[in-house]
C-alpha positions in Angstrom: 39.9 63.2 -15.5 39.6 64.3 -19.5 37.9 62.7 -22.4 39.2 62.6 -25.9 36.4 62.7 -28.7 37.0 61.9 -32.6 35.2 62.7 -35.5 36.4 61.4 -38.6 35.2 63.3 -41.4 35.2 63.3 -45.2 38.4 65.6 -45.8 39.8 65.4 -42.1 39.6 63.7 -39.0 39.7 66.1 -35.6 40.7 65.0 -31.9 39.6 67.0 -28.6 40.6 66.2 -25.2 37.4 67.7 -22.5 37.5 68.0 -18.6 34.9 66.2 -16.2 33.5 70.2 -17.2 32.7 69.0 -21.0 35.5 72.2 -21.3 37.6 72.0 -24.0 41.3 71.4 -23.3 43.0 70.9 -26.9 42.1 69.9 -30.4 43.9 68.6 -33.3 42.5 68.3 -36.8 44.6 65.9 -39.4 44.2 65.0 -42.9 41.6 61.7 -43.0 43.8 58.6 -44.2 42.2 56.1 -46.9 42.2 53.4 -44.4 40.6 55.8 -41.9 42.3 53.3 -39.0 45.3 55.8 -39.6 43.9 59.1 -39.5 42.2 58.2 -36.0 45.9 57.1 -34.4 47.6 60.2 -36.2 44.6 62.5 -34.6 44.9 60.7 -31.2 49.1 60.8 -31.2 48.8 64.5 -32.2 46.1 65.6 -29.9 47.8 63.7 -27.1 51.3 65.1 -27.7 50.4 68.7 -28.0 48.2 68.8 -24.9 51.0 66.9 -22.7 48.5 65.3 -20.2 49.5 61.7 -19.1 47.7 58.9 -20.8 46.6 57.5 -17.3 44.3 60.8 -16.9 41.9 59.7 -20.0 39.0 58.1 -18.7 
């Protein structure tokens, strides 16, 4: 099973996915949106994409 973490910071807003190992397995790092709402679903979108693990794996 992986984890996804995001920190939404002041200039961007950063996704990782970690195994049961807290190893990291991908991370993404967008832009932070003025509604913040939509920099967490572009991070989360992204992150998920690019690391191609099934949504059913994220615990």
């Amino acid at each position: 099973m992986y984890r996804i973490g995001i920190d939404v910071g002041g200039t961007n807003t950063d996704a990782v996915i970690i195994n049961e190992n807290l190893e990291l397995i991908h991370g993404v790092k967008v832009p932070t949106s003025g509604d913040i709402q939509t920099g967490i679903e572009s991070a989360l979108h992204k992150v998920m994409a690019e690391s191609q693990i099934e949504a059913g794996s994220i615990s």
